[in-house]
C-alpha positions as CSV (number, residue, x, y, z in Angstrom):
1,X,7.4,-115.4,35.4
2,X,10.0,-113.7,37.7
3,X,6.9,-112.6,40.4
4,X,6.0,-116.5,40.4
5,X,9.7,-117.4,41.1
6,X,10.6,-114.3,43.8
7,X,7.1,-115.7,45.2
8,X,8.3,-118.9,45.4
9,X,11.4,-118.6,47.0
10,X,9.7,-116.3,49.7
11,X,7.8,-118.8,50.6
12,X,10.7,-121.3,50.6
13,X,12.9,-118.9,53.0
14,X,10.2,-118.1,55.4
15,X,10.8,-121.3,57.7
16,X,14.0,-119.9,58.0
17,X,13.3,-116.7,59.3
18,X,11.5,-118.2,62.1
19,X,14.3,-120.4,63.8
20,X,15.9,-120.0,66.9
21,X,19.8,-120.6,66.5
22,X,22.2,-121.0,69.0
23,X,26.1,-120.8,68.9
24,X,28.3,-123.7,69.3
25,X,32.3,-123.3,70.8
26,X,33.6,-125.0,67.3
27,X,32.8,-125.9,63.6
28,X,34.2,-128.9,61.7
29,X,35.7,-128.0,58.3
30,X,36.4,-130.0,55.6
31,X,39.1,-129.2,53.5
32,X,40.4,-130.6,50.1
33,X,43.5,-130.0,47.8
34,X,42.9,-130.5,44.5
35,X,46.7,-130.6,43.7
36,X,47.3,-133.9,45.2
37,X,43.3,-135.0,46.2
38,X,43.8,-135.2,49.6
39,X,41.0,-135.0,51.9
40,X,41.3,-133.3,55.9
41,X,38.7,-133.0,58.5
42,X,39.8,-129.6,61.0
43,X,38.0,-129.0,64.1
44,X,38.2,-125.6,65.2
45,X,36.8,-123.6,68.2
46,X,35.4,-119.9,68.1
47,X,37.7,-117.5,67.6
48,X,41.0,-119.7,67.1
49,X,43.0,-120.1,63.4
50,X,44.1,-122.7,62.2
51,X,46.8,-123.8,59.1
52,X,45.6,-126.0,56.5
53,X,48.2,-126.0,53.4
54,X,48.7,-122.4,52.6
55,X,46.0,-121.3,53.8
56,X,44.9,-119.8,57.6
57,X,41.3,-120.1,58.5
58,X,40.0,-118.2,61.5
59,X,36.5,-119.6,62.7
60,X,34.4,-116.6,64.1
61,X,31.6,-118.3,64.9
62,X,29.6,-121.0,64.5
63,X,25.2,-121.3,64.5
64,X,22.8,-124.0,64.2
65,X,18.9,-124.3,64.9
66,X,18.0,-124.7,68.7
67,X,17.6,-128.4,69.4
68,X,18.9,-129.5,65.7
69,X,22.7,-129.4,65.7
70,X,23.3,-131.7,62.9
71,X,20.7,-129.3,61.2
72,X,21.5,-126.4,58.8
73,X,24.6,-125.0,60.9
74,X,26.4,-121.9,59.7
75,X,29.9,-120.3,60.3
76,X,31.6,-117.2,59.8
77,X,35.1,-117.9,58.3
78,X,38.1,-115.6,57.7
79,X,40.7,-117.1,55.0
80,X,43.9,-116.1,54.0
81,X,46.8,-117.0,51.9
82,X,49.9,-117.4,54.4
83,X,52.2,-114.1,53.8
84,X,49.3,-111.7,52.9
85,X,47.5,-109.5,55.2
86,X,43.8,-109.4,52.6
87,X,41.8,-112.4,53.4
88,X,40.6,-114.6,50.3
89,X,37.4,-114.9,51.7
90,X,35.3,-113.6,54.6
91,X,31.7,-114.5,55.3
92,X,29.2,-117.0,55.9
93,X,29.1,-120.5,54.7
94,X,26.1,-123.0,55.1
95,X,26.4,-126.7,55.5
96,X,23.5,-127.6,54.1
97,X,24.5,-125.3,50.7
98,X,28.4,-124.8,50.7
99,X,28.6,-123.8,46.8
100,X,26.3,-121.0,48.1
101,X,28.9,-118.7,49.4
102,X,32.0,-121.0,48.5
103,X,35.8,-120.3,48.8
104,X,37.3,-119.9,45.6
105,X,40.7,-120.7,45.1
106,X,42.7,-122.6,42.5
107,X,44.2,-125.2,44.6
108,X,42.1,-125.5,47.9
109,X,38.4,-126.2,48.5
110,X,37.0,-125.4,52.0
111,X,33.4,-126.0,53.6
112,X,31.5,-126.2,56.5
113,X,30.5,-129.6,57.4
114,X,28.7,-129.2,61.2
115,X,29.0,-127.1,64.2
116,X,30.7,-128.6,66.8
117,X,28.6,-128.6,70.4
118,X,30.7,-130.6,72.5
């Protein structure tokens, strides 16, 4: 039964191995508080930070498939709590599966909605 499923999901992932991707100056982020249920948008270009609440997110960069950018784009993000030095998270996370690699923190959601190419 597991060979059947790690066979599977080879197969699933192998598309992916094969695309081109290019890198895009921004990402747009969405970002909720669950305190208060409010809702932002943030653009923000490569290599910039930006405040949203307590938190500080730093954008490294920003990838999406070559002549798809509203396709499966990915971002490496940096996030810390304001006054601390030790980010909360660092990595990748995927549009097209943000509870993948997801931020996890009691009062703030934050995921990747798009690169940016313009």
């Amino acid at each position: 039964m597991i060979r059947r499923l790690a066979f599977v999901l080879t197969l699933v992932a192998l598309p992916a191995f094969g695309q081109e991707v290019t890198t895009a100056p921004a990402a747009v982020l969405r970002g909720l508080d669950k305190v208060d249920g409010q809702v932002t948008d943030m653009e923000l270009a490569s290599g910039k930070n930006r405040d949203y609440g307590r938190l500080n997110i730093t954008l490294g960069e920003c990838r999406y498939p070559v002549g798809n950018p509203s396709g499966n784009a990915y971002a490496h993000l940096t996030i810390r709590e304001q006054d601390t030095d030790a980010p909360i998270f660092s990595g990748w996370m995927i549009a097209a599966t943000p509870a993948l690699n997801a931020l996890d923190h009691a009062r703030y959601d934050v995921w990747l909605l798009r690169c940016k190419t313009e």
